[in-house]
NUDRENSE-465662 format. One record per residue (C-alpha): x, z, y; residue in one letter. Coordinates in Angstrom, 3 decimals. Layout:
# residues N
<r x="X" z="Z" y="Y" residuo="a"/>
...
# end
This chain:
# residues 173
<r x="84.193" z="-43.682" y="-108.340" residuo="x"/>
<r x="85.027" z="-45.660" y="-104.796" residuo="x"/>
<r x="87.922" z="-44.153" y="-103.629" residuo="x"/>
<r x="87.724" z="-42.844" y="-99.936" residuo="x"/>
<r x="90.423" z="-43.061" y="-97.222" residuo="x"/>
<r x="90.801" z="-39.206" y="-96.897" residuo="x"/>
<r x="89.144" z="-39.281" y="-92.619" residuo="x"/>
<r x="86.314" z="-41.904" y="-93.224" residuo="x"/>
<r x="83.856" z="-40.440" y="-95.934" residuo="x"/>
<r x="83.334" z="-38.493" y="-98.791" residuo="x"/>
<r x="80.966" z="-40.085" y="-102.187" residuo="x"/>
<r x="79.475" z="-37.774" y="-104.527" residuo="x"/>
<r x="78.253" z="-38.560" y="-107.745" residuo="x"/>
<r x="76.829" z="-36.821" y="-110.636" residuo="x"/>
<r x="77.207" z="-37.259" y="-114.768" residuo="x"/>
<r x="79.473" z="-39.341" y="-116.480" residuo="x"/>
<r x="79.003" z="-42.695" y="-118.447" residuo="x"/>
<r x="79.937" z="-43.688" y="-122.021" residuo="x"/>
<r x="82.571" z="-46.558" y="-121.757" residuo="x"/>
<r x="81.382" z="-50.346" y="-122.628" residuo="x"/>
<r x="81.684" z="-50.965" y="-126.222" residuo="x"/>
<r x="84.251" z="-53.763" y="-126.869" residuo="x"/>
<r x="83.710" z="-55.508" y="-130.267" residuo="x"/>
<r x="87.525" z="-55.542" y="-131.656" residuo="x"/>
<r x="87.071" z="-59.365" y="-132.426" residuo="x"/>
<r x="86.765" z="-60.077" y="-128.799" residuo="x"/>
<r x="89.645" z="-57.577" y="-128.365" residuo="x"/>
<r x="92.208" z="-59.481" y="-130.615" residuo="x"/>
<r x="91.156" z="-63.213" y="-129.038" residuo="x"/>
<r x="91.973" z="-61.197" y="-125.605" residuo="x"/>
<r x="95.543" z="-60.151" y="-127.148" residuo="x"/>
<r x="95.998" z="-63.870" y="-128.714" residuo="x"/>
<r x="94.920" z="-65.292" y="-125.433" residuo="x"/>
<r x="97.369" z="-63.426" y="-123.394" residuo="x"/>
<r x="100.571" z="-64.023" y="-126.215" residuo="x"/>
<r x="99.751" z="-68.107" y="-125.881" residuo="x"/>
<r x="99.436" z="-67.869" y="-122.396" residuo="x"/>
<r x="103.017" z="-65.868" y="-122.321" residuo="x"/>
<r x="104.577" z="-68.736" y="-124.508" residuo="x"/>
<r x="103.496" z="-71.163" y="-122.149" residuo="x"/>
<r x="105.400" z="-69.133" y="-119.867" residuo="x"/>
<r x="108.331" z="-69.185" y="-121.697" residuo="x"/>
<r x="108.492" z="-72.562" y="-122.262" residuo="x"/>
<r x="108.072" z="-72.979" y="-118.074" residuo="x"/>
<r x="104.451" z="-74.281" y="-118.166" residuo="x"/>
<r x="103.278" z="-72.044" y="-115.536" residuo="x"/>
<r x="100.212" z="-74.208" y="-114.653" residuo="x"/>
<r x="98.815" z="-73.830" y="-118.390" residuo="x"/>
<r x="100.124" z="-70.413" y="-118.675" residuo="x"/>
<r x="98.078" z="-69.440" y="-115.128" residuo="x"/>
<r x="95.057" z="-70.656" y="-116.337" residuo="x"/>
<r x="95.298" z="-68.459" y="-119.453" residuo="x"/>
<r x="97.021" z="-65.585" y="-117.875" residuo="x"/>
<r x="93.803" z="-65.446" y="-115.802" residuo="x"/>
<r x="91.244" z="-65.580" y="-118.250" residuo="x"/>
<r x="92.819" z="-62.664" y="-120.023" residuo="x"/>
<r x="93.112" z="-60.945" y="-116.250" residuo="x"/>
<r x="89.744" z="-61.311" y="-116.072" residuo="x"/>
<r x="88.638" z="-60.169" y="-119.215" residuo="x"/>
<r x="91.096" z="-57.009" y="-118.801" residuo="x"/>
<r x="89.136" z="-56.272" y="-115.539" residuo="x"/>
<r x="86.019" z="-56.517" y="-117.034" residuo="x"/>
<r x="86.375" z="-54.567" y="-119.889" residuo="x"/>
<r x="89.165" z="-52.368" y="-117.802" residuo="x"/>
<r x="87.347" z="-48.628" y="-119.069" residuo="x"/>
<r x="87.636" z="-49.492" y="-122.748" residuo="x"/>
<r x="91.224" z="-51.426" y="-122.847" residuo="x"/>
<r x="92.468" z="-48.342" y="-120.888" residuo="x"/>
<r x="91.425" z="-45.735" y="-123.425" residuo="x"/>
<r x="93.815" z="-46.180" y="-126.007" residuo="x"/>
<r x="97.320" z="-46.056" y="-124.909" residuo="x"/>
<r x="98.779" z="-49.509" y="-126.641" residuo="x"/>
<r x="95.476" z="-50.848" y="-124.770" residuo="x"/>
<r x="96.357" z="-49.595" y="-121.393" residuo="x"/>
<r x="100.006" z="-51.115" y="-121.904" residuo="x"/>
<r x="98.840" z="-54.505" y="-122.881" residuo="x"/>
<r x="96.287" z="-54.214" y="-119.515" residuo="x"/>
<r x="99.292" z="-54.044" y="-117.852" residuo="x"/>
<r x="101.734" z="-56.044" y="-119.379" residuo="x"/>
<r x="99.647" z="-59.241" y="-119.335" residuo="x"/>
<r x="98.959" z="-57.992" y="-115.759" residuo="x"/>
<r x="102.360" z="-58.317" y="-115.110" residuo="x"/>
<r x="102.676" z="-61.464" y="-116.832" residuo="x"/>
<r x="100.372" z="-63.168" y="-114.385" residuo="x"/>
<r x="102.529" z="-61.969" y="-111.854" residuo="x"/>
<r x="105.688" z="-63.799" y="-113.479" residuo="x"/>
<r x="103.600" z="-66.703" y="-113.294" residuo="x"/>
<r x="102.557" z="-66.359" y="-109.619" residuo="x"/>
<r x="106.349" z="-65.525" y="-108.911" residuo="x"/>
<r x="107.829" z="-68.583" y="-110.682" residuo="x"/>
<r x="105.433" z="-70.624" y="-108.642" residuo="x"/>
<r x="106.792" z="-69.383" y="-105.733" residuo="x"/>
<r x="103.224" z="-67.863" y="-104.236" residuo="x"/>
<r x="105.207" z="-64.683" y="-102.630" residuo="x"/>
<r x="101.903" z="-63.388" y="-100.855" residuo="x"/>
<r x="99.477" z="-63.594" y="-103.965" residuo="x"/>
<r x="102.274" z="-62.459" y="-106.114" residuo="x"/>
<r x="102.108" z="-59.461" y="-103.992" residuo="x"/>
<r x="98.443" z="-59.090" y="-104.341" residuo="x"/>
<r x="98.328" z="-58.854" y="-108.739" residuo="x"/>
<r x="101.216" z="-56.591" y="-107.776" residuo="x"/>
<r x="99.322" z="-53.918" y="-106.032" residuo="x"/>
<r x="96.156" z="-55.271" y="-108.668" residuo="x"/>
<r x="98.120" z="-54.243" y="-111.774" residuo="x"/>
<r x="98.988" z="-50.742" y="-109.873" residuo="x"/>
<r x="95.366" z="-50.362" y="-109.455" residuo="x"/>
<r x="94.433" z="-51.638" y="-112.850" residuo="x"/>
<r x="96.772" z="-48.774" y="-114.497" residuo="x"/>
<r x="97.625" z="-46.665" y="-111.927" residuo="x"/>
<r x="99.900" z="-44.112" y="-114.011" residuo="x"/>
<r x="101.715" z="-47.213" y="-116.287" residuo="x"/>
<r x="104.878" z="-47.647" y="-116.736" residuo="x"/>
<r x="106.512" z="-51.729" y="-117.311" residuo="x"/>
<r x="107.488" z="-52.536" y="-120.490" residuo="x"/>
<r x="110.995" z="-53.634" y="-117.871" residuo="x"/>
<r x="113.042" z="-55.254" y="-121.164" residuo="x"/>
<r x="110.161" z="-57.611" y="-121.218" residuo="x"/>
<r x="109.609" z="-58.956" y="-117.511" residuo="x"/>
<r x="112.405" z="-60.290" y="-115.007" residuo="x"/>
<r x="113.640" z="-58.463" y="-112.514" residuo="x"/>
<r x="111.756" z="-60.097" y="-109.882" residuo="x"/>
<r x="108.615" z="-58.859" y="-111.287" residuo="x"/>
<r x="109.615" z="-55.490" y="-111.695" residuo="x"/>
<r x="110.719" z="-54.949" y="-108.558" residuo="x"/>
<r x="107.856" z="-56.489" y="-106.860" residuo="x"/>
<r x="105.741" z="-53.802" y="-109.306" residuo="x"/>
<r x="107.927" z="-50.995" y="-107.943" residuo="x"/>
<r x="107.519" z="-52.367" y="-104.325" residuo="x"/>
<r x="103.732" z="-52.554" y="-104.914" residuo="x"/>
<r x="103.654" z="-48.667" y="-106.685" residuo="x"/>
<r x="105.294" z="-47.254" y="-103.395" residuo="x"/>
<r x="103.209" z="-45.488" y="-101.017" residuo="x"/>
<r x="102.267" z="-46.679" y="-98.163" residuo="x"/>
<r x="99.702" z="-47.381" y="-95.299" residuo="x"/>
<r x="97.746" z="-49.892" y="-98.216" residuo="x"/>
<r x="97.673" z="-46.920" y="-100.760" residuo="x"/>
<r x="95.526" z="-44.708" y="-98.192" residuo="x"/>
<r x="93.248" z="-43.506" y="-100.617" residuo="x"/>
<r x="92.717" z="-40.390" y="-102.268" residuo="x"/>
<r x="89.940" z="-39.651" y="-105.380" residuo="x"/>
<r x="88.724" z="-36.052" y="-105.980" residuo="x"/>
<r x="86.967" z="-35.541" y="-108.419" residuo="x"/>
<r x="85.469" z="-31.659" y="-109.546" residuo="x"/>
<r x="83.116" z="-30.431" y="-112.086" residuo="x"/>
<r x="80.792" z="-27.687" y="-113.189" residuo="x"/>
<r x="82.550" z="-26.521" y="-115.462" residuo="x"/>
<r x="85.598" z="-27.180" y="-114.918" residuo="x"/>
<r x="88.615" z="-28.128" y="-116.884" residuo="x"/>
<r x="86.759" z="-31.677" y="-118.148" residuo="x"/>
<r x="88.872" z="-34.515" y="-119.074" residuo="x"/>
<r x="88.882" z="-36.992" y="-116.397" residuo="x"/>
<r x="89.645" z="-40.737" y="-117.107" residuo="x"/>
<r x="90.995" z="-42.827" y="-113.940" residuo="x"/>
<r x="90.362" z="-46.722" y="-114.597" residuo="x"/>
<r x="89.739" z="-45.429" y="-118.809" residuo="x"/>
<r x="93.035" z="-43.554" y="-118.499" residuo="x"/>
<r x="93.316" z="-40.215" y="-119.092" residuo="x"/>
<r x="94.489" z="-39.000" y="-115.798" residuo="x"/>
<r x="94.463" z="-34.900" y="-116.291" residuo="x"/>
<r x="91.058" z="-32.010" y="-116.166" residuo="x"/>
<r x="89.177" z="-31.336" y="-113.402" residuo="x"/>
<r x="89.297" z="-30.576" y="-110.417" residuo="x"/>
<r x="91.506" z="-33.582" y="-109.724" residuo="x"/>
<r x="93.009" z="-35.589" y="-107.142" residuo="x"/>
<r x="95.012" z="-38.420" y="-107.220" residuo="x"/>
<r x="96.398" z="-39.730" y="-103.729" residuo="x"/>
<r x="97.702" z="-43.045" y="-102.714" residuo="x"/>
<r x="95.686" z="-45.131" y="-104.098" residuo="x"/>
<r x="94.633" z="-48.930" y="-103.448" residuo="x"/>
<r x="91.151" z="-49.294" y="-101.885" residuo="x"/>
<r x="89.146" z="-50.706" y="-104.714" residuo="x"/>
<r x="86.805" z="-49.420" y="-107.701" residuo="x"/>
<r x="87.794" z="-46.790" y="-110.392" residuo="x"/>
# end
């Protein structure tokens, strides 16, 4: 669902869709993608570590629906999220570090940082990007017939219907 700025317009949609199957190989070379790319970032090579932290980005957003069903998925969307923001920050790119903030709110918008295991510059630019605010305009409702269905926001369970769920970033859910 397109989330809608509460005054501009209202979607409706019908039915529900069966999430992408993932094979689990593909799965695990995401996860061993995304550890190299955070030892790169260790070890301060933030150009290598970019190039891999995006790949695995990328892959995350693709696949997004299925990652985000399982909760261990959901925290590794984020966490490698987040480590592509360490990256960004340590390059000193303030304005698209802001950006994959607000993307990894959007990406899992109820997660939590893993905070032992990013700096506090990244953290706090997370926090900064999870507070509402004129960006986070957006509200999705979402009802059913019947009601009381699980809902899933981004693969995520989010709660039953009827549901809402304000303040979020523009995007696609």
């Amino acid at each position: 669902a397109q989330p809608w700025p509460a005054h501009s317009w209202l979607a409706s949609a019908r039915g529900s869709a069966a999430p992408p199957l993932v094979s689990e190989s593909r799965v695990e070379v995401w996860a061993a993608r995304s550890q190299q790319a955070l030892r790169e970032l260790a070890l301060g090579d933030y150009s290598t570590a970019l190039g891999g932290l995006e790949s695995a980005q990328e892959f995350a957003r693709i696949n997004l629906v299925t990652l985000n069903r399982d909760p261990t998925g959901a925290q590794t969307v984020l966490d490698t999220c987040l480590y592509l923001l360490r990256a960004l920050v340590e390059t000193g790119d303030q304005e698209v570090a802001a950006r994959q903030a607000r993307e990894c709110v959007r990406m899992v918008p109820s997660g939590t940082p893993t905070r032992q295991m990013h700096p506090p510059a990244v953290v706090e630019l997370y926090d900064e990007a999870q507070t509402q605010g004129p960006a986070r305009a957006s509200t999705l409702l979402v009802e059913s017939e019947p009601s009381n269905c699980p809902l899933r926001v981004n693969g995520v369970l989010a709660g039953e219907t009827p549901f809402q769920l304000t303040d979020l970033y523009p995007g696609r859910y």
